[in-house]
Backbone bond lengths (Angstrom), bond angles and torsions (degrees), N, CA, C in turn:
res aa  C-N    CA-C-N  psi(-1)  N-CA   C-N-CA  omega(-1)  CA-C   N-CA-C  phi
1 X - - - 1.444 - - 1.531 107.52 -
2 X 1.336 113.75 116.23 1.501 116.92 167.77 1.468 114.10 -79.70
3 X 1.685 109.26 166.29 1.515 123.43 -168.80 1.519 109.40 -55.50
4 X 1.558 117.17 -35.98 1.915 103.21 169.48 1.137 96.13 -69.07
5 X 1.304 149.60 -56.07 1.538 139.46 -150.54 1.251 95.36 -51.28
6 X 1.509 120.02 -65.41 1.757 116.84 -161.15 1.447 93.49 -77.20
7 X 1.158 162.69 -65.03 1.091 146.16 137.37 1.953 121.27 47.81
8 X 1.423 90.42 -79.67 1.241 120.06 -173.85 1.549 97.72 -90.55
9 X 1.301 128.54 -38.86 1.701 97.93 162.43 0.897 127.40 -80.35
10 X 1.240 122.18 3.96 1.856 132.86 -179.89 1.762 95.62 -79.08
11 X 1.163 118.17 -28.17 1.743 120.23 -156.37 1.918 67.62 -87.76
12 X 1.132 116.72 -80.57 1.515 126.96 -145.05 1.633 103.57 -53.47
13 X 1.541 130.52 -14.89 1.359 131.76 167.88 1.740 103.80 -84.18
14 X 1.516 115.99 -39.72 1.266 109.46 179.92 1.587 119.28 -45.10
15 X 1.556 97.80 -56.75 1.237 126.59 176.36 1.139 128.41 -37.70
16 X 1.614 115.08 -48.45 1.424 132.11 172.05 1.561 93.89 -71.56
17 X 1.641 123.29 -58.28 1.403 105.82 -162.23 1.563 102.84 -47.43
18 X 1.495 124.65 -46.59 1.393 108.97 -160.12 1.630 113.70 -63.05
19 X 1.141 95.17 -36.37 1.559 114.72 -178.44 1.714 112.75 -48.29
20 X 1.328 113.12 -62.16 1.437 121.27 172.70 1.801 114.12 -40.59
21 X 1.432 103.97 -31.22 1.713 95.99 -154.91 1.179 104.96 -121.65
22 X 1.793 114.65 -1.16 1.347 123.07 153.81 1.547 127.47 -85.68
23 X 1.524 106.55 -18.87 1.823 119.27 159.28 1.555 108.00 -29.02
24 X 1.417 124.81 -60.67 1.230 149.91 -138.75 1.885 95.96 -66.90
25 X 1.173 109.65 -22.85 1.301 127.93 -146.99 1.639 121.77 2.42
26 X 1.320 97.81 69.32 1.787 115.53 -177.33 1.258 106.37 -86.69
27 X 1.539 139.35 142.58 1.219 143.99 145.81 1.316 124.47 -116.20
28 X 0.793 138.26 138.52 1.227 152.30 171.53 1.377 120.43 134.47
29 X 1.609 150.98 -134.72 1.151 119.82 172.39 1.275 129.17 -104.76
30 X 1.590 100.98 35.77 1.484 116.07 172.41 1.842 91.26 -109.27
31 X 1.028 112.73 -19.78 1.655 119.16 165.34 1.410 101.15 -51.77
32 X 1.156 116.36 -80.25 1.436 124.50 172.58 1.100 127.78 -13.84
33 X 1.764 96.86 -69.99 1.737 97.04 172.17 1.204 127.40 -48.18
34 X 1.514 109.70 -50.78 1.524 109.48 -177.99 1.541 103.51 -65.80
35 X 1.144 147.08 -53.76 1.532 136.09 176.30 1.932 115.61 -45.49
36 X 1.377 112.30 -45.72 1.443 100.81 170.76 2.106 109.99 -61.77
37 X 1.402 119.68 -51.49 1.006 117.82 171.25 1.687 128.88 -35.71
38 X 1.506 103.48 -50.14 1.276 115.02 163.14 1.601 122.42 -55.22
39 X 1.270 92.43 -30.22 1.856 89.28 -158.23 1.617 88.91 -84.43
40 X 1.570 130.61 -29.28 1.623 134.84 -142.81 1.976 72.05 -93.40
41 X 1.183 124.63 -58.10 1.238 136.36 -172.49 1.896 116.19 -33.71
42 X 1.422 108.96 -75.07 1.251 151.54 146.98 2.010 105.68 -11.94
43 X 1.710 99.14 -60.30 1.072 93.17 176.48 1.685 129.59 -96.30
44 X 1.239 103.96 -6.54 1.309 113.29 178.52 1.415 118.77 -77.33
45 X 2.060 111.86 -30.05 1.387 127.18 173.96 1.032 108.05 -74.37
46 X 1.519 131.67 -17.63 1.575 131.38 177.02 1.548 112.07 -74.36
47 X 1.425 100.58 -54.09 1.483 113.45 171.81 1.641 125.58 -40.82
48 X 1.787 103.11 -42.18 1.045 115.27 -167.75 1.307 121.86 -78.93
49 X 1.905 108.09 -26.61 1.253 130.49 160.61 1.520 123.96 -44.75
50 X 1.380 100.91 -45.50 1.677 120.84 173.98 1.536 122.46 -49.39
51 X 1.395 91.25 -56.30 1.660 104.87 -170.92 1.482 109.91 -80.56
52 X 1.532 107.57 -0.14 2.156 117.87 175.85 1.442 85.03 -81.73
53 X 1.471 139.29 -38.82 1.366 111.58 -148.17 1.647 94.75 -74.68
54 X 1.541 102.38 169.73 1.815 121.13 -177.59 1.466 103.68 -89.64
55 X 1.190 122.96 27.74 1.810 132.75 175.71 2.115 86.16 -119.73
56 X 0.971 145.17 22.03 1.456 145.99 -168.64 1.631 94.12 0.38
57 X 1.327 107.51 78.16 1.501 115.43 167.25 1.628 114.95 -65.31
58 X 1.309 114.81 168.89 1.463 100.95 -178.89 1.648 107.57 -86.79
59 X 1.154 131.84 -135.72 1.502 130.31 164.47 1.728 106.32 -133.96
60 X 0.825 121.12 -40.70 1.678 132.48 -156.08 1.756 85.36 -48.86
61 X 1.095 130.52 -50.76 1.691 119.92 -179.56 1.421 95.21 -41.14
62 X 1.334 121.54 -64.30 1.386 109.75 -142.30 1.670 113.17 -74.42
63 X 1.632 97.72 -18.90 1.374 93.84 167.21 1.872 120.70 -84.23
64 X 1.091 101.70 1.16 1.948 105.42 159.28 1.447 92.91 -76.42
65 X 1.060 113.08 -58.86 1.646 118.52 -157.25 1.509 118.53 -66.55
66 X 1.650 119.71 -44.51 1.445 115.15 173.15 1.739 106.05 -87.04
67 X 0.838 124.27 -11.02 1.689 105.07 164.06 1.632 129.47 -68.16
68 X 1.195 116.66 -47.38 1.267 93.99 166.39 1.600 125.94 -100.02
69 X 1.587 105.60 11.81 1.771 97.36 163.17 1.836 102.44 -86.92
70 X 1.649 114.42 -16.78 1.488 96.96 158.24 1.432 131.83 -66.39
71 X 1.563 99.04 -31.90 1.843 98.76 -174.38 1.394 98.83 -71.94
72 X 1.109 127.94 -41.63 1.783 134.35 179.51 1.621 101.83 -42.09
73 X 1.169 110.95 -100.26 1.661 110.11 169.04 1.726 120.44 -12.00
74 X 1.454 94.86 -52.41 1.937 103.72 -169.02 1.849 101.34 -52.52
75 X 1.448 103.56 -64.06 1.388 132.61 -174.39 1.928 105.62 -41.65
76 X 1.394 102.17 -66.52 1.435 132.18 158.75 1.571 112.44 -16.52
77 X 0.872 109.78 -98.10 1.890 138.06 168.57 1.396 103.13 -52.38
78 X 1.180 139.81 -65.07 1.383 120.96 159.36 1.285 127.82 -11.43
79 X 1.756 115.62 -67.01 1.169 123.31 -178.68 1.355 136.01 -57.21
80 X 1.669 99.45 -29.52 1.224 136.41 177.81 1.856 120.12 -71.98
81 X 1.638 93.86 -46.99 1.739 101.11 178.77 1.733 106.98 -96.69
82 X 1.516 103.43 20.75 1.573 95.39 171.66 1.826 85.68 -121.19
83 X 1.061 141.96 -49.98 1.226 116.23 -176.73 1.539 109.35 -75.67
84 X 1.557 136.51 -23.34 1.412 113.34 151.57 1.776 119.99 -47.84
85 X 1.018 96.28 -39.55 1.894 94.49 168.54 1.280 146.99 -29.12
86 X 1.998 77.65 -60.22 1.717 86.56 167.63 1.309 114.02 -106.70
87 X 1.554 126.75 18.20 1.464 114.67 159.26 1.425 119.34 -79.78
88 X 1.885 107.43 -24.81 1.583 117.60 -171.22 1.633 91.27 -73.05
89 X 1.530 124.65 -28.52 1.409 96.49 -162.94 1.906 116.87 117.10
90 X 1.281 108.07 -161.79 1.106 114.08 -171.76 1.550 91.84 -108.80
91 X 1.539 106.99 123.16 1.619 120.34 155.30 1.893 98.11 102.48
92 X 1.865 103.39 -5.88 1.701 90.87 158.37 0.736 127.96 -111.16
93 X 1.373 139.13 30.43 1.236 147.66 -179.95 1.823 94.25 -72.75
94 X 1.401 120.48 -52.49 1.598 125.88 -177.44 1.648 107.60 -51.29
95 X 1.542 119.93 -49.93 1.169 119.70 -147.14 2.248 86.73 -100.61
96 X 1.404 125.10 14.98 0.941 120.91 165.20 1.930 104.57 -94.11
97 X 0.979 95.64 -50.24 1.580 135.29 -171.88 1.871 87.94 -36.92
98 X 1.411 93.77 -64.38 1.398 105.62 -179.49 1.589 122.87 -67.78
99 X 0.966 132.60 -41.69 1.791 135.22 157.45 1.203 102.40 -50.21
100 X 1.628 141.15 -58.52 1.569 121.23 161.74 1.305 125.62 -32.64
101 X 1.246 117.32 -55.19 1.612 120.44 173.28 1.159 131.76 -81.40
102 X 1.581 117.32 -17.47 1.809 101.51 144.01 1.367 121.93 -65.79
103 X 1.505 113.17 -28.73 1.436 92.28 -163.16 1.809 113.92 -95.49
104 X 1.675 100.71 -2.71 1.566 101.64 147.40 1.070 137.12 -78.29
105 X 1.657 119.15 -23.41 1.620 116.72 170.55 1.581 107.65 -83.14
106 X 1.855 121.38 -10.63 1.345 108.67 154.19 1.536 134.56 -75.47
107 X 1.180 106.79 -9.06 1.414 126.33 -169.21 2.042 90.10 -83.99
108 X 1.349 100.62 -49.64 1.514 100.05 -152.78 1.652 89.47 -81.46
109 X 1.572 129.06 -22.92 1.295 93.62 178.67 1.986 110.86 -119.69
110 X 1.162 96.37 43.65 1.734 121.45 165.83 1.756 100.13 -92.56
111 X 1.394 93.97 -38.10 1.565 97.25 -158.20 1.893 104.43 -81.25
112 X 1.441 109.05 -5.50 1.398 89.85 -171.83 1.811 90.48 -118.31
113 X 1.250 105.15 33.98 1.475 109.17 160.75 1.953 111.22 -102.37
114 X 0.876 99.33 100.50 1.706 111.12 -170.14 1.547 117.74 -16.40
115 X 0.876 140.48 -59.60 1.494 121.82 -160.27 1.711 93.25 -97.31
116 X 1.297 126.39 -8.70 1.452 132.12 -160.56 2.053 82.46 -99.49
117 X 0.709 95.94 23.99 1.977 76.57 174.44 1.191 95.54 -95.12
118 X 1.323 139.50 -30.58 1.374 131.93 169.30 1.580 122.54 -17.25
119 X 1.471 91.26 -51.38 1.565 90.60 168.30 1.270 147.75 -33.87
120 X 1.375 115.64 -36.38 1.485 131.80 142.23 0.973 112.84 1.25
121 X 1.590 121.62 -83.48 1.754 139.98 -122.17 1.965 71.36 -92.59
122 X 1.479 123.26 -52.51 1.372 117.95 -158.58 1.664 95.33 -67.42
123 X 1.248 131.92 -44.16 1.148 120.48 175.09 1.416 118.81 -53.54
124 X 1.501 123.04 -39.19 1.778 127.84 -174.58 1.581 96.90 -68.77
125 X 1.260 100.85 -29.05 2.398 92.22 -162.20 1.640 83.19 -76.76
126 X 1.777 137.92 -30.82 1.024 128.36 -149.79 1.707 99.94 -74.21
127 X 1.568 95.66 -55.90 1.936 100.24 171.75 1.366 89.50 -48.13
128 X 0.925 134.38 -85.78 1.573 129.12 -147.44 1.514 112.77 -47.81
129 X 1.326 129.38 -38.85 1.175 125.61 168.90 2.119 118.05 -68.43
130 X 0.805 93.20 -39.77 1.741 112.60 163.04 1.189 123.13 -55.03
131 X 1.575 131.83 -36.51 1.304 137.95 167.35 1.112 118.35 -85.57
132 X 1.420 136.88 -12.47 1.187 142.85 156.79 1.347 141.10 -81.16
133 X 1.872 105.99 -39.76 1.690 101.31 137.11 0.364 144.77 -20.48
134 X 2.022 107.26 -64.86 1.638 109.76 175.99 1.277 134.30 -76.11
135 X 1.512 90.59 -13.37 1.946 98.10 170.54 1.489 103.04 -56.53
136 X 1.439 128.56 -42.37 1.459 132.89 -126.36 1.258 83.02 -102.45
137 X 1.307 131.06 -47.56 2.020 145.79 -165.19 1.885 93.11 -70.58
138 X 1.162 105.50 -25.86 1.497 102.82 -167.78 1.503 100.44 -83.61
139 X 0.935 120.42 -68.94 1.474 130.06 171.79 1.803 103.91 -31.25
140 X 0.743 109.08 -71.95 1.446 121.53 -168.25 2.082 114.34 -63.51
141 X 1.837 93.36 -14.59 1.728 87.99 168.46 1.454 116.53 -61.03
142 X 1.074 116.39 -60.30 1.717 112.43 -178.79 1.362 120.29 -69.78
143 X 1.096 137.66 31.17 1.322 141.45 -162.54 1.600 105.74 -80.79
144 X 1.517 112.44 -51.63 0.769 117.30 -166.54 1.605 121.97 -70.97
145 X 1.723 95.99 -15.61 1.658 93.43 -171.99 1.302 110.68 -107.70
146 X 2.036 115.92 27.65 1.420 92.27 168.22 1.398 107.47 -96.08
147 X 1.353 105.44 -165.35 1.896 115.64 -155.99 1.673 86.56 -129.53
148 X 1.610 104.71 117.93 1.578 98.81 144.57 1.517 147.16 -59.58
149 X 0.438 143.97 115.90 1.840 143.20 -172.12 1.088 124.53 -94.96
């Protein structure tokens, strides 16, 4: 495995870490916990990715690098599996909770199948494209009900 390969599974383990512990969609300072966990998580699997490749890279990059593409994801998916929550209703918040976290422990173990770590970088542009929607959809909900003066 060369330095993009582990690279790109370092993003795609980050990704899942944030993903897994942002399902939960908790706030408050059990929010917290799970977001520091994610981010300490996130960056340690990046790191760890580094030091697999056969170039014995160091790790300390990958822990710049998987901490905040974990808090991104965590933050991300959070937002996402708490308003899927309350659109499913009463009693889906679990069975949302849970489709987040298969499809991060599929993400994280797609990614440590060798030429498939690529997946990563498509998973990071996906948060990244996802957090900005909703920035943009958010902004733009009340639009209609302000009042000129």
């Amino acid at each position: 495995m060369d330095f993009a390969e582990a690279g790109a599974q370092g993003l795609a383990l980050a990704v899942a870490s944030g993903a897994l512990f942002g399902a939960a969609a908790l706030r408050g300072n059990v929010g917290i916990a799970l977001a520091a966990l994610a981010v300490v998580l996130g960056a340690f699997l990046y790191g760890y990715s580094l030091t697999e490749a056969p170039e014995d890279h160091p790790a300390w990059p990958g822990w710049l690098v998987g901490a905040p593409v974990a808090a991104l994801a965590y933050f991300t998916l959070r937002d996402v599996a708490s308003v899927a929550a309350t659109r499913a209703g009463e009693g889906g918040a679990g069975g949302v909770a849970s489709l987040i976290g298969l499809a991060a422990f599929a993400l994280a173990g797609i990614s440590l199948i060798g030429p498939l770590a690529y997946i990563g970088v498509v998973a990071l542009l996906a948060i990244v494209y996802l957090a900005f929607a909703r920035r943009k959809r958010a902004g733009e909900k009340h639009a209609g009900l302000r009042t000129l003066r």
